[in-house]
N, C-alpha and C positions, 0 to 999 in steps of 0.2 A: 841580302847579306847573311851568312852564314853563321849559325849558332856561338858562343863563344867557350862554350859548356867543354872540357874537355871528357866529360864522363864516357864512357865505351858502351854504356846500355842506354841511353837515352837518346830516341830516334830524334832527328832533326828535318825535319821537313822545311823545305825552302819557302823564304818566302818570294820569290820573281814568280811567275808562272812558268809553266815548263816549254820549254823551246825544244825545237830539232838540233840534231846537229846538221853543220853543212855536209853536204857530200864528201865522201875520199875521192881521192882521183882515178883517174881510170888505170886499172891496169894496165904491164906492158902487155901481155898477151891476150887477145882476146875482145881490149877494151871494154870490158865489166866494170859497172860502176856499181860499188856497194854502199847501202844507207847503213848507217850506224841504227842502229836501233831508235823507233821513236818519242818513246820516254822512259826516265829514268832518273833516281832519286840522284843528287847531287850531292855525294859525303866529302868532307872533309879530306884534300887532298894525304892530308897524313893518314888518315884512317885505311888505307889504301891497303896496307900488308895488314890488318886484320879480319880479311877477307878470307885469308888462310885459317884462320882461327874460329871455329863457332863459337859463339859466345851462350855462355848459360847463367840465366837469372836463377840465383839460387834463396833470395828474398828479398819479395815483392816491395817491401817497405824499407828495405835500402835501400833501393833506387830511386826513390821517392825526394822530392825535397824536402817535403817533412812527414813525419809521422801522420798517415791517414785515420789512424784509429783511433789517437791520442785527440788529434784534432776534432775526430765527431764526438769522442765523449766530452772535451771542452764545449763544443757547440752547444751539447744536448744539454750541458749545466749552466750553459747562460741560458737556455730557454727557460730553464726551470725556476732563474731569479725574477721576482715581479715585481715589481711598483706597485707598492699596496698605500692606501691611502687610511689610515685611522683613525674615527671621527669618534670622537669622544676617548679623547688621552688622559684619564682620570687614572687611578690606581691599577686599574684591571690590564686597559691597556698599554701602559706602561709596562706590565709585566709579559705581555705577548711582545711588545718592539723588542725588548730585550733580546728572544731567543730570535725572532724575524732578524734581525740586527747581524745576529752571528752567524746567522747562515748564510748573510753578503744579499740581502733582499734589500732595495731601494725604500726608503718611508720618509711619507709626508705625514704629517699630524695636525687636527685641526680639533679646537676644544674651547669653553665657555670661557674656562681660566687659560691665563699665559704661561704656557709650561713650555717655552723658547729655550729656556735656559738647560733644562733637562731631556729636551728634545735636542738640540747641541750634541748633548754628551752620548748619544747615540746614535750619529750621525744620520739624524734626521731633519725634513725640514718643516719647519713649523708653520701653518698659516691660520691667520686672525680671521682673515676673509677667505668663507667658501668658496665663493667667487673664484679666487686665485689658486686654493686646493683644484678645481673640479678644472679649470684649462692648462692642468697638471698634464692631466689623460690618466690616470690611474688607471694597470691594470685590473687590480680590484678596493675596491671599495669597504673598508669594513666597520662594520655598527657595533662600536664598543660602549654605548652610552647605558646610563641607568634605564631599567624597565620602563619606568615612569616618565620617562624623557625623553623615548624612543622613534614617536610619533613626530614630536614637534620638531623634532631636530631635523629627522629624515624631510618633512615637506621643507626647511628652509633651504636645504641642498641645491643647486641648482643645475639640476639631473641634466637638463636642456644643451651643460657646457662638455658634459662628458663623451666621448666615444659612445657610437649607438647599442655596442656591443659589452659594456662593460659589465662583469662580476660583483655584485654585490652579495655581501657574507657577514650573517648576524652571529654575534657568540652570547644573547642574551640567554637568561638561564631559564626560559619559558620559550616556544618552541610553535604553538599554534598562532598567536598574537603575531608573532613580527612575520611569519610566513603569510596571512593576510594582510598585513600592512604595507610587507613589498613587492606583491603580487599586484595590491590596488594601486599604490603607488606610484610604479616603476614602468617607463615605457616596456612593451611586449618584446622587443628586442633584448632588454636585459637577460643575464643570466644571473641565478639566482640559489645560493645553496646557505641552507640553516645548519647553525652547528650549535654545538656547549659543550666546553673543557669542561669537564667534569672535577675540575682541581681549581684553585687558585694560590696567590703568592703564599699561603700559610699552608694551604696541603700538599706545595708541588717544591717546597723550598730546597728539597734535594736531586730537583729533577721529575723530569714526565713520565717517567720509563714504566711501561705496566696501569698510567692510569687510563680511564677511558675518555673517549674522545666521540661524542654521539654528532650524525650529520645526517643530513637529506638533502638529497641532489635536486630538489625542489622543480629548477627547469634550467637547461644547460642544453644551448644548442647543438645541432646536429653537426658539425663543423669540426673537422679534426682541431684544428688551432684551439675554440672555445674546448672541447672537451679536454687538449691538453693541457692549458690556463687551471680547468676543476683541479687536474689531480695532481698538475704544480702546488696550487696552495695546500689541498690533501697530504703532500706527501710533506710538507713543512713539520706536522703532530708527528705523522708515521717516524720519520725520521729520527724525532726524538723520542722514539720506544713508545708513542700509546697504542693502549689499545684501542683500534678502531671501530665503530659500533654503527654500522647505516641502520637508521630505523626510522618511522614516520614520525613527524611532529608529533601526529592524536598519537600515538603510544608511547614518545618522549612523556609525553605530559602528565601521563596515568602511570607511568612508573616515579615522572620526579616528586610527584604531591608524596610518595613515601620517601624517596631516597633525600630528598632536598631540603620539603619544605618541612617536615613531620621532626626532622636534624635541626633542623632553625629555628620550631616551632616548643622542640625541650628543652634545646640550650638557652634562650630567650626565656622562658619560665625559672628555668636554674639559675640565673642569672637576676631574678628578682631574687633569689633568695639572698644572694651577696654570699656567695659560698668559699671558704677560705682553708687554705690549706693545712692541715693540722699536723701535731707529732707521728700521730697513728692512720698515715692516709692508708686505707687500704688500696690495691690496685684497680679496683673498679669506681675506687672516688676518685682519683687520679683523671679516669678516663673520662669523668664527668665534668673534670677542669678542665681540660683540655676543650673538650665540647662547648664550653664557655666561650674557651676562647677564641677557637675558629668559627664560631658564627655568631658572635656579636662585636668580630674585629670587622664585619661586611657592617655597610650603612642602613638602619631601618629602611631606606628605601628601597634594598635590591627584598628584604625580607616580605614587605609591603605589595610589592611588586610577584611575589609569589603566590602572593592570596591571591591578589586582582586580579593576575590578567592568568591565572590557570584555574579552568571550571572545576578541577576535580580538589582542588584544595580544598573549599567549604563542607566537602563531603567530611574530606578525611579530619577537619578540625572537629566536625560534628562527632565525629567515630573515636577523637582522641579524648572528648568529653565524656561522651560515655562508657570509655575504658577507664578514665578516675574512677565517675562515679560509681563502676560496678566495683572496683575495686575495693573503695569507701565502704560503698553497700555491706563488702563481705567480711570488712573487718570489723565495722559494728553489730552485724548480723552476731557475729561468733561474741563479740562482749555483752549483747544482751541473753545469749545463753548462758553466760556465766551469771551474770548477773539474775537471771530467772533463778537457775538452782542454788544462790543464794537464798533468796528472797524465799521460796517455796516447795524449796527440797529439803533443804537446810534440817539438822536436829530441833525438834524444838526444844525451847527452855525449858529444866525441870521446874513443876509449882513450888511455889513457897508455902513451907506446910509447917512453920513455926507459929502461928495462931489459929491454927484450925484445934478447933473443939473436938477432944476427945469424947 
């Protein structure tokens, strides 16, 4: 049966199989009998007078029934949404579902405490039991837990229920640690990439745009699908303006013992002083409050966790001790010169020469 399509540029191909015609009859003269030709498309008896007519496509995607290009870039943006799964939905992560949230990416949430009710409000779904996260299927997998509770949490997981191929992606703020932990961890099939937002909810509260965002593609297989999966979740930061930073763990680690921990390490000591705002703050005591307050709004544990588990922190604690003390050194250094020429430069007293014997 014949297409019902009235359109003038869309070929219609039959669906019967193609037949002969019968014969014409024999001429009067001659007796010749002529075959009609022995195949031939079978158009729409109406379409008949526009045989006369050549017809000319003058664009492609309006003869189309739908937009072809519209349609692949629709494709290519459901590719890019992923079922991420986030384990450890404490403060931190709660602030990543947010933006994951708004980009139309699927989440599941799993955590010590019940945060059902605020996972709700993000249309997320929350589960108690790994067990029932992990026969999710999660595209990926992500370790948003305390440094210090990284370990435990990851062996409770029950890796065995997930896809053999599935994405696992730490945002701990140490960088050597959990890349051996999910390397020993993790079946060899895993794919595996370490990151650190370089911001959280107090330095990012106007947005991501310009800050840095450090990863290492760890191991991501050879497989167009897994490598497109990496730069899906990749491009979730890109997107929202950071700046992107691939670099190895060992050199994450030896630049955050300054940039992170050594930040943690003055604001925590300022922070013993109980330092308060005054009439006359100057602009650099300002900026010392502030530094109070973005690193002792984090939990001693993420702080604790920066010593632990990064080798080069002990160094740089050792190096911030003896930058006091040199300091100390050189300001008493300089009061015991005053105090010398005091004491030994000084005028001495005239004698008292009111009973001396003339």
């Amino acid at each position: 049966m014949l297409s019902s399509s009235t359109s003038p540029l869309r070929l219609h191909q039959p669906t019967h199989p193609l037949r002969r015609h019968p014969p014409a009859p024999a001429a009067a003269a001659g007796g010749a009998t002529h075959l009609a030709p022995s195949r031939r498309w079978r158009g729409h008896p109406r379409a008949a007078p526009l045989r006369s007519r050549p017809q000319r496509i003058r664009a492609l995607d309006a003869a189309q029934p739908f937009d072809y290009e519209s349609r692949a870039a629709g494709l290519l943006e459901e590719r890019q949404r992923l079922k991420i799964a986030i384990v450890g939905f404490g403060n931190f992560g709660q602030f990543l579902a947010r933006t994951f949230a708004r980009q139309g990416h699927t989440l599941l949430a799993h955590s010590r405490t019940d945060h059902s009710a605020l996972a709700a409000t993000l249309g997320a779904s929350f589960f108690t039991d790994p067990h029932d996260l992990c026969e999710c299927h999660p595209d990926v997998v992500l370790l948003a837990t305390s440094i210090l509770s990284a370990e435990a949490v990851l062996r409770s997981l029950p890796v065995h229920r997930l896809r053999r191929n599935t994405l696992f992606v730490d945002v701990l703020s140490v960088k050597e640690f959990p890349k051996n932990l999910l390397l020993s961890s993790l079946p060899p099939d895993f794919d595996v990439i370490c990151t650190h937002p370089m911001f959280g909810p107090e330095s990012a509260r106007d947005g991501w745009d310009g800050l840095p965002f450090v990863f290492d593609k760890v191991r991501v297989g050879d497989c167009p699908a897994r490598r497109a999966r990496a730069e899906a979740f990749l491009n979730i930061f890109e997107r929202e303006g950071c700046r992107m930073v691939e670099m190895s763990c060992a050199e994450h680690d030896a630049h955050a013992a300054e940039t992170q921990f050594l930040t943690h390490s003055v604001g925590r000591m300022l922070a013993m002083l109980e330092l308060r705002s005054t009439p006359i703050n100057t602009k650099g005591y300002e900026t010392l409050l502030r530094l109070v307050d973005n690193t002792c709004s984090d939990s001693f544990d993420l702080y604790n966790g920066l010593f632990m588990y990064n080798k080069n922190s002990t160094e740089l604690l050792n190096r911030l001790e003896w930058a006091m003390d040199s300091v100390k050194k050189k300001l008493f250094d300089g009061l015991h010169d005053v105090l010398r020429k005091q004491l030994f430069e000084g005028t001495a007293p005239a004698p008292n020469t009111t009973n001396v014997r003339k």
